[in-house]
C-alpha positions as CSV (number, residue, x, y, z in Angstrom):
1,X,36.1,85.0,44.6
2,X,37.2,88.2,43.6
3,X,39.7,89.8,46.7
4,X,41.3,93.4,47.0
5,X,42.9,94.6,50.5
6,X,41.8,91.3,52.7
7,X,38.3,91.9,51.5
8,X,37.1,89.3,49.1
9,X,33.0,89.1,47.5
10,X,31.3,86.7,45.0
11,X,27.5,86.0,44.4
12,X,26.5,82.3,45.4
13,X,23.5,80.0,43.6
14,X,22.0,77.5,45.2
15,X,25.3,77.4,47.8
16,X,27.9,77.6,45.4
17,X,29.9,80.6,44.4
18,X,29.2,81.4,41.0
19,X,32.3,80.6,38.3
20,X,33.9,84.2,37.4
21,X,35.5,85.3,34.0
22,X,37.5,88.0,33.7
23,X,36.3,91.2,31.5
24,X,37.4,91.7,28.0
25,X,40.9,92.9,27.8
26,X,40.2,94.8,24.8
27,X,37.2,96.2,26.1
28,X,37.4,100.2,25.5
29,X,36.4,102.3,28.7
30,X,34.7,105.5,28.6
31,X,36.0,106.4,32.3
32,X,39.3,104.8,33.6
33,X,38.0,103.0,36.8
34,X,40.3,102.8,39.9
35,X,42.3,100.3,41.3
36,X,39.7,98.6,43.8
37,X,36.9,98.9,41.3
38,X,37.0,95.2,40.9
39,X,35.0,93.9,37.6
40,X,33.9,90.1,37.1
41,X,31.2,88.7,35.1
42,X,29.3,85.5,35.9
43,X,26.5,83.6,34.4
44,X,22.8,84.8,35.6
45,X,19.9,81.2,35.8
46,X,16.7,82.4,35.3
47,X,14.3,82.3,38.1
48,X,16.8,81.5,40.6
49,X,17.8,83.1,44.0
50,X,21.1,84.2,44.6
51,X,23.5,86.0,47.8
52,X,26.1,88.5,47.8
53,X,28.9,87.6,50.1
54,X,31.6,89.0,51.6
55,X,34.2,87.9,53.6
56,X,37.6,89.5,55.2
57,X,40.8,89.0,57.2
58,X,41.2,90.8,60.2
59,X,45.0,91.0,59.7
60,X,44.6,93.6,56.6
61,X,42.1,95.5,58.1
62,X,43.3,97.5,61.4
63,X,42.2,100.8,62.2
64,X,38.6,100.0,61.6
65,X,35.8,98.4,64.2
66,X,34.1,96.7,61.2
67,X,33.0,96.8,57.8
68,X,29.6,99.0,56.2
69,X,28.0,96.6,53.3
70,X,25.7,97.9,50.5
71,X,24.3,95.9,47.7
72,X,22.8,97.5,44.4
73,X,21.0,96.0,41.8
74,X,20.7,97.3,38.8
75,X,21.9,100.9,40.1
76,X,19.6,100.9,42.8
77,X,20.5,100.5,46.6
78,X,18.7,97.6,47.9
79,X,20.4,96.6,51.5
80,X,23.2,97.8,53.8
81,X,24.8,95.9,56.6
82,X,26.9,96.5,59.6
83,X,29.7,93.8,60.3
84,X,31.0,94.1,63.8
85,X,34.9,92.9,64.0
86,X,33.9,91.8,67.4
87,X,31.9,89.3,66.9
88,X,34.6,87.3,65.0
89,X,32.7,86.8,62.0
90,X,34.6,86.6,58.5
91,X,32.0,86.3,56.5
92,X,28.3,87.2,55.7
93,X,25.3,86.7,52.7
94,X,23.3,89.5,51.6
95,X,20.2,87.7,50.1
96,X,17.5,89.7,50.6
97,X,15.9,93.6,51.1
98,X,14.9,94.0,54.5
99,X,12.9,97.2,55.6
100,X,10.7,98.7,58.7
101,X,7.3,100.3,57.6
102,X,5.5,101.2,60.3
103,X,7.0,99.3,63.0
104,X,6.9,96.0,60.6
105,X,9.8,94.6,59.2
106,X,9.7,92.7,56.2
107,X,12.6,91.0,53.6
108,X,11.9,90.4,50.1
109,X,14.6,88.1,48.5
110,X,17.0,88.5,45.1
111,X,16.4,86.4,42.7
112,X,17.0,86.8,38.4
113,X,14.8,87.2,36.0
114,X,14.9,87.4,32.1
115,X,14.4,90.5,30.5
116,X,11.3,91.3,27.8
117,X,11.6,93.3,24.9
118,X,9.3,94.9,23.3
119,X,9.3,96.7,20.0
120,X,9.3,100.6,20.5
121,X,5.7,100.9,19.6
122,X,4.4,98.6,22.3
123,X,6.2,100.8,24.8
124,X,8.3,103.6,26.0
125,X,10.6,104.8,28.7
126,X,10.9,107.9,30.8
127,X,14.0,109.6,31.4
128,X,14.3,108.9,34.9
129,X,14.1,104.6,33.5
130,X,16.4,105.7,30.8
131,X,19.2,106.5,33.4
132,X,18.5,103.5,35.6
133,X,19.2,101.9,32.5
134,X,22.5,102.2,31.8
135,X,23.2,100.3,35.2
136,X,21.0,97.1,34.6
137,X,22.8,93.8,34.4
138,X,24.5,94.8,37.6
139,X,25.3,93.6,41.0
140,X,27.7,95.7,43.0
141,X,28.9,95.3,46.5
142,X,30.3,98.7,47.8
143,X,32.4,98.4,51.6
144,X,33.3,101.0,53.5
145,X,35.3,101.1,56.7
146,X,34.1,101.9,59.8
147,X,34.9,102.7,63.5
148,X,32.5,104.1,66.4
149,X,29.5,101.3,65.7
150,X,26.5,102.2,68.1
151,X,23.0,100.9,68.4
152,X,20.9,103.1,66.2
153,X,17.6,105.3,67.6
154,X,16.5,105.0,63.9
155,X,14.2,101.6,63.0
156,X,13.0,103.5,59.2
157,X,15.2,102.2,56.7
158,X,13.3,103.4,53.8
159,X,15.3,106.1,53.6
160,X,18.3,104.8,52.3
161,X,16.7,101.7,50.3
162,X,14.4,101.5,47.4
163,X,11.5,99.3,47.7
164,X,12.0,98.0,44.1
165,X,13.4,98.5,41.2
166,X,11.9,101.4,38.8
167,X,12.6,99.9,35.8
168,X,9.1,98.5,34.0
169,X,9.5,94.4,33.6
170,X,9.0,95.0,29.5
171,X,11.8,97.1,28.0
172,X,11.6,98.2,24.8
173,X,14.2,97.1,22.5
174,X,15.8,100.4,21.0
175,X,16.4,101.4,24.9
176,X,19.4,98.3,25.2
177,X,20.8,99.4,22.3
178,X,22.2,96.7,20.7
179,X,23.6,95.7,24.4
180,X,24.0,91.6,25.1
181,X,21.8,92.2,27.6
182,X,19.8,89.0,28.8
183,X,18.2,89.4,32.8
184,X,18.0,91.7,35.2
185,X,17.3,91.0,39.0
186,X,13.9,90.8,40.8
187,X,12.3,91.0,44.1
188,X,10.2,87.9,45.8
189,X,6.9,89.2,47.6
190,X,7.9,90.6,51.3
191,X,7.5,88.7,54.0
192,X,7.6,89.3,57.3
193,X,10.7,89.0,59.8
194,X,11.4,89.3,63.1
195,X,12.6,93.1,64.4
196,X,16.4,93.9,63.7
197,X,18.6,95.7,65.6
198,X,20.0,98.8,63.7
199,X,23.9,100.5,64.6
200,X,25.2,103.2,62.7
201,X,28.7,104.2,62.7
202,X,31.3,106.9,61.5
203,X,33.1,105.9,58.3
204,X,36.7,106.0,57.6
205,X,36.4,106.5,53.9
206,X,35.2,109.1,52.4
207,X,31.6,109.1,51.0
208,X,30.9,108.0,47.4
209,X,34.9,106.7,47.9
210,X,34.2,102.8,49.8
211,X,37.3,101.1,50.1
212,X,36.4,98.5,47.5
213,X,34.0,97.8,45.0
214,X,33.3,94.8,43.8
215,X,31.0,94.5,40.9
216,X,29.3,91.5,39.4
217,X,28.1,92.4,35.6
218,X,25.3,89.1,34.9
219,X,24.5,87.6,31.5
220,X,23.3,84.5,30.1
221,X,25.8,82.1,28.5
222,X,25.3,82.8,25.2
223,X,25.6,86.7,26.1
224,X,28.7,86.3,27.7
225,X,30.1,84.4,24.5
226,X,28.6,87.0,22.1
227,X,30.6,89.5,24.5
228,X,33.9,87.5,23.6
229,X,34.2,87.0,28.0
230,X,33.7,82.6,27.4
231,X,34.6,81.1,23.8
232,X,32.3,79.9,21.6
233,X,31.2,76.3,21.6
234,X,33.0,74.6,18.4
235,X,30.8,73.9,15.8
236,X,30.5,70.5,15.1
237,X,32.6,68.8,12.3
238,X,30.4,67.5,9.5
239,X,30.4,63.7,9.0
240,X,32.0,63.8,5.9
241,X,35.1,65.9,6.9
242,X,35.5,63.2,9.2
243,X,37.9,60.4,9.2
244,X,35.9,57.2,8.6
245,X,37.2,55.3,11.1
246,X,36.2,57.8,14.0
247,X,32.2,57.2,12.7
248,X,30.0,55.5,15.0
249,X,27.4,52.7,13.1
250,X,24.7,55.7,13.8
251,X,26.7,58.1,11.6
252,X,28.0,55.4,9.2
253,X,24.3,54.9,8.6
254,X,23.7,58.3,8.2
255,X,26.8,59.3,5.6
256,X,25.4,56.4,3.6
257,X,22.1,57.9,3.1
258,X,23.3,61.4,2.8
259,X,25.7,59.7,-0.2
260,X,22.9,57.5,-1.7
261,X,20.6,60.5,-1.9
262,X,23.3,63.0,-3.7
263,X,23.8,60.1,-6.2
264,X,20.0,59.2,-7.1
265,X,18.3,60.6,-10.3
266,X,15.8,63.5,-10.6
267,X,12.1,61.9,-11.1
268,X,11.4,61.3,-15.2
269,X,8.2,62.0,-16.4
270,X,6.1,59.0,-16.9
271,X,6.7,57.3,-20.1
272,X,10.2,58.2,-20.1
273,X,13.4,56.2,-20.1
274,X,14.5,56.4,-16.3
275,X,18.3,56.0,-15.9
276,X,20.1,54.1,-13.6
277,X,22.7,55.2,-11.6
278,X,24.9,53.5,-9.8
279,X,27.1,54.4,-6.5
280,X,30.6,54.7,-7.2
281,X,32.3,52.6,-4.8
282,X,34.4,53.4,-1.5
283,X,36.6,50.6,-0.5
284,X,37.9,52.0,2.6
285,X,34.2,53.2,3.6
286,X,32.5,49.6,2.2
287,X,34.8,47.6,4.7
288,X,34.0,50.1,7.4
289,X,30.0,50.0,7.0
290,X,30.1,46.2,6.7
291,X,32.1,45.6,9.8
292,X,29.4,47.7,12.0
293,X,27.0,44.9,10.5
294,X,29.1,41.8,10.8
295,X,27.3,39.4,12.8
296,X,29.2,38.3,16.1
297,X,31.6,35.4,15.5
298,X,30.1,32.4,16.9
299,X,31.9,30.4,19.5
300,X,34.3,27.6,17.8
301,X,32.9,23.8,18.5
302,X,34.6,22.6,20.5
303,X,34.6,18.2,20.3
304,X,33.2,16.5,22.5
305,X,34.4,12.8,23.5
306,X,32.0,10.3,23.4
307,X,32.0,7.2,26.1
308,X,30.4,3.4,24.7
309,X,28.9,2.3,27.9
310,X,27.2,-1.0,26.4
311,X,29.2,-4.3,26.4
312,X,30.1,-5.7,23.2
């Protein structure tokens, strides 16, 4: 979980907290980012749902009534929430994009999706997708302080959240860029909930300045390797840079046939003199090979006294 000033986020699969790798040290940055612009990158499944949470200590937070959530995906706001101090909460999950249209309220859950290319014929990309661009691969969790919470007069929150995300499902490939980018996040289908209660609340920090910002930067596995953020997985060592004791009978079988074949003769024409060639012969890998074939060693005899039962 990645922590700043009591306040601590990480995005949770299937009810475990995703593993986080720290960003490329060398990484050059076009903008110097503050101190409690937190960066981690984790590993996006494809298909599957996932939560923001957030959690906090009361003990590094005084001065403030509670704690103003928003989530954005891919550059675009999708939920805020209110955390009363209160209540004694010290945690919360942000899984889903609630809204009120027309008196309704609906939620339509996160979830990660893999991204399709297409070639630059196939499609194209406005400007306004071109700029939503540069955010995708994204999930940042902004908190603000706050103090004053009220029950809100206001149920609309479409307003202050998008109602999906603007960029088309096929992108085409000249607009990443040559960028290791893999997914991107989806919406499910709304479904409907029951009313929420809405606050508002005056902030303590300054707008466009939250407290913290924590932000999650997904990729697949092989993404984040290309990206130098996880090693490589070693290549494996070929069998016959191995030693020959470490082979199992599998490979031993298969370093014989990979020697046999390097040492058999091209195909002669028919009617010509065909030459025989013989394997040169490996001691050390002979004794090997035949002890993966040996036959078990059977039990010794053991003798057996036999008893004359008939009278002389």
């Amino acid at each position: 979980m990645a922590i700043f000033g009591g306040i601590g986020a990480s995005v949770v699969v299937y009810g475990q907290s995703l593993v986080e790798y720290n960003e490329d040290v060398n990484e050059n940055y076009d903008t110097p980012r503050e101190n409690n612009h937190i960066v981690k990158y984790i590993e996006a499944t494809s298909g599957a749902h996932f939560e923001v949470k957030a959690a906090w200590d009361f003990l590094d937070l005084k001065g403030c009534d509670g704690l103003r959530l928003q989530v954005d995906l891919d550059g675009q706001c999708m939920e805020t929430a209110l955390c009363q101090f209160k209540y004694n909460d010290r945690s919360t999950y942000l899984d889903c994009a609630r809204r009120c249209v027309g008196g309704r309220w609906t939620q339509e859950k996160f979830r990660f999706a893999e991204i399709v290319s297409v070639d630059a014929q196939r499609g194209s990309m406005d400007s306004s997708e071109s700029s939503d661009l540069a955010s995708i691969g994204t999930i940042v969790l902004s908190v603000c302080r706050v103090k004053n919470i009220r029950e809100s007069t206001t149920l609309s929150r479409t307003s202050n959240v998008k109602t999906g995300s603007s960029i088309s499902e096929a992108i085409p490939e000249k607009a990443l860029k040559g960028r290791a980018l893999t997914h991107r996040t989806s919406l499910d289908p709304p479904e409907k909930i029951a009313a929420v209660v809405t606050v508002t609340s005056e902030r303590i920090d300054r707008p466009g300045s939250p407290f913290v910002k924590f932000e999650f930067r997904y990729r697949s596995r092989r993404a984040l390797q290309i990206e130098g953020i996880i090693p490589r997985s070693p290549s494996p060592i070929p069998l016959e840079e191995r030693p020959l004791e470490s082979l199992t009978r599998e490979e031993a079988i298969e370093l014989l046939a990979r020697r046999t074949a390097r040492t058999k003769p091209d195909v002669k024409p028919e009617g010509s003199t065909s030459l025989r060639v013989k394997r040169e012969r490996d001691p050390e890998f002979d004794e090997i090979l035949a002890s993966s074939f040996a036959p078990k060693k059977a039990r010794e005899s053991q003798d057996i006294e036999v008893i004359d039962l008939l009278d002389d």
